[in-house]
N, C-alpha and C positions, 0 to 999 in steps of 0.2 A: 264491903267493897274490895276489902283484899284476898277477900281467899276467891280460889281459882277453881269454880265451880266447873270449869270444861274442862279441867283435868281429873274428875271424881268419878267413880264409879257410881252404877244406879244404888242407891238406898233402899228400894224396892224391887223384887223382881217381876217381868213383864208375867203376867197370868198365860198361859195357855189354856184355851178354851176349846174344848173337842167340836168338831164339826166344822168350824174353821178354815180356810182355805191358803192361809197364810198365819204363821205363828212368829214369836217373838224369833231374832234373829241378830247379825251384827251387818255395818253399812261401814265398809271403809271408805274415810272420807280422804278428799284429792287436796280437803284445805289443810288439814294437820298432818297425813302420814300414817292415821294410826283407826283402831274399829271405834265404833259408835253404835252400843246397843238401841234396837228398835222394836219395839212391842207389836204392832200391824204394820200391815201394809199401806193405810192411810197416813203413819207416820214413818216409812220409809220413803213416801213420795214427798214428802214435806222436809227430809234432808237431804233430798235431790234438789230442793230448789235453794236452802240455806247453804248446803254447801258448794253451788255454784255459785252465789253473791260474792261478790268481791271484799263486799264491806266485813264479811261473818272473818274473823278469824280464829274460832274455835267452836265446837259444837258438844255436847253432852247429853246422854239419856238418863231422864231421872234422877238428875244430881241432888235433888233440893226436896227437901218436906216444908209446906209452909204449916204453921198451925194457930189458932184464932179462937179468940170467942165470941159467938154468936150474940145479938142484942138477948137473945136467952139467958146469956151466961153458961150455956151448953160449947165446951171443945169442941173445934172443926177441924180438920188437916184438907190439906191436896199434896197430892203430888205429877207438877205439872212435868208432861211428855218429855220435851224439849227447851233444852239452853244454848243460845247460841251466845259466845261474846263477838261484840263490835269492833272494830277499827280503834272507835274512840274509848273503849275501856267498857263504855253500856255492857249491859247484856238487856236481851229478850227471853224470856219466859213463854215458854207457846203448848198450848195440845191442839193438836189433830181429831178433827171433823171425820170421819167416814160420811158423813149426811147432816142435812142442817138441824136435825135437832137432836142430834146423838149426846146423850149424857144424861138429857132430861133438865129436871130443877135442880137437883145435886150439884150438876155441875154449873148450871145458869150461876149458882147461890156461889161457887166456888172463882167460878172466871169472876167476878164482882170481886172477892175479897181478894184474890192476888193480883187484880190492874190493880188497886188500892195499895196493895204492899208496895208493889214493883212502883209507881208514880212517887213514893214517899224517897225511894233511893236512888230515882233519875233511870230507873229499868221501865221497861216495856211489857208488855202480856199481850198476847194476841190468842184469839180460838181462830185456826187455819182451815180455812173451806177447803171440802176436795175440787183440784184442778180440774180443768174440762180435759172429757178423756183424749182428745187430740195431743194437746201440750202433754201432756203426764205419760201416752206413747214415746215421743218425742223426746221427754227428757232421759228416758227410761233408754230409751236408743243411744244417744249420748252417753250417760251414764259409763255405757262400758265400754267405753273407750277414756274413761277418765286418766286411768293410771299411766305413768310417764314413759313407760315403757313404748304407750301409743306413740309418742310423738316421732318416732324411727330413728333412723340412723345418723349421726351426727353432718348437717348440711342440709337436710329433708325439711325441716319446716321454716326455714329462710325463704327456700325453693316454693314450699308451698302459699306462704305468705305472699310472697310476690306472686303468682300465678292469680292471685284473689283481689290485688290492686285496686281494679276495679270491678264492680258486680259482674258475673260470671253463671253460669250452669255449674252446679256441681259439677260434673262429670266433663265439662268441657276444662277446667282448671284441675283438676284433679290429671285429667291426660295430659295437657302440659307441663308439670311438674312432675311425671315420669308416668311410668306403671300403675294403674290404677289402683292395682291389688296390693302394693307397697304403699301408696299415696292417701289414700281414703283413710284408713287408720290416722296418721297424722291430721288430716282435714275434720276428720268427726273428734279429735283431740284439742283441735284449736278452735270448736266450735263449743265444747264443751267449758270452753275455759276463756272463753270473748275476747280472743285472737283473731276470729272472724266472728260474721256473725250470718243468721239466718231466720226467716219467718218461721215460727216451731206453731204457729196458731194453724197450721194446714200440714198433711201427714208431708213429709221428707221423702223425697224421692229423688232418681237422678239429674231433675231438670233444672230442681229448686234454684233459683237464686241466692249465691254466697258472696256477701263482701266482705271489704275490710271492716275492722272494731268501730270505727268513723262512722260508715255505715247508716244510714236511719232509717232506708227504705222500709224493710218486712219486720220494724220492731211491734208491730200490732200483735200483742197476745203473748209476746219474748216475757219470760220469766227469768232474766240471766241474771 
């Protein structure tokens, strides 16, 4: 419970697999500051959505081997995708789904023995379905506008916060809080980070409705 597993380096490295459309890679994240190795693209889509939770305060690829023995008495190991730690000190233990039966029995046999582990020390274990492709668009769009750099010029996102008050048209609050082309950047920064918020379960467009973090209207399908 003391060592600081989202401060570690992977233990293992991500495989590259020829033919592949997406190989292993790094995800800088907006919750720490700093990169976050990622093996697929199923599991860079899965620290877009950890590291937009407010609750995550750390994330790690690969930090941890578990290892076991089987009612065989045969050694077993995993080593699970993704570590996030918690607000409250928890951490989650997670791998990433490309599809729902990705892994097979190895892995069935494996998710079983580290919810076991992780339960025994107050952690969590999850196998992360892939997002439906609309959200996973959407966050993907967000995403890069994460970095702070978005949020503009010092006075800009006060400006745009209030412009969002109440639910609005993108594009209609976005032109009252100045220049569009200077404005959006901030607006898709504060959407990223649930300073406003917006329905992500239908593609984004300029009409979308944006309100404030208060907000409940379009949380249908929000993965914030």
């Amino acid at each position: 419970m003391t060592v600081a597993f989202e401060e570690l380096p992977p233990v293992s490295a991500f495989p590259v697999i020829p033919g592949r459309r997406w190989g292993p890679g790094l995800w800088w994240s907006a919750t720490t500051g700093r990169h976050v190795a990622a093996g697929s693209n199923a599991m860079r889509v899965q620290l877009m959505v950890l590291d937009r939770d407010p609750d995550v305060t750390g994330l790690a690829g690969r930090p941890v081997r578990l290892l076991w023995r089987n009612p065989r008495g045969l050694v077993r190991s995993w080593v699970p995708q993704l570590f996030a730690r918690c607000a409250d000190g928890t951490a989650l233990l997670a791998d990433c789904s490309s599809h729902a039966g990705a892994g097979g029995e190895c892995a069935r046999g494996a998710a079983k023995a580290v919810a076991e582990a992780c339960a025994h020390i107050g952690w969590s274990y999850r196998r992360l379905p892939p997002l439906d492709d609309v959200l996973a668009a959407n966050l993907k769009w967000l995403a890069g506008y994460r970095h702070p750099r978005n949020a503009g010029q010092p006075g800009l996102m006060p400006a745009v916060l209030e412009a969002f008050t109440r639910p609005r048209p993108l594009i209609e609050g976005a032109s009252a809080a100045g220049d569009p082309i200077e404005v959006l950047p901030a607006v898709f920064h504060a959407l990223w980070h649930g300073q406003l918020t917006a329905g992500l379960d239908t593609p984004l467009h300029e009409r979308v409705p944006v309100g404030p973090r208060s907000w409940s209207g379009p949380q249908t399908g929000d993965a914030g």
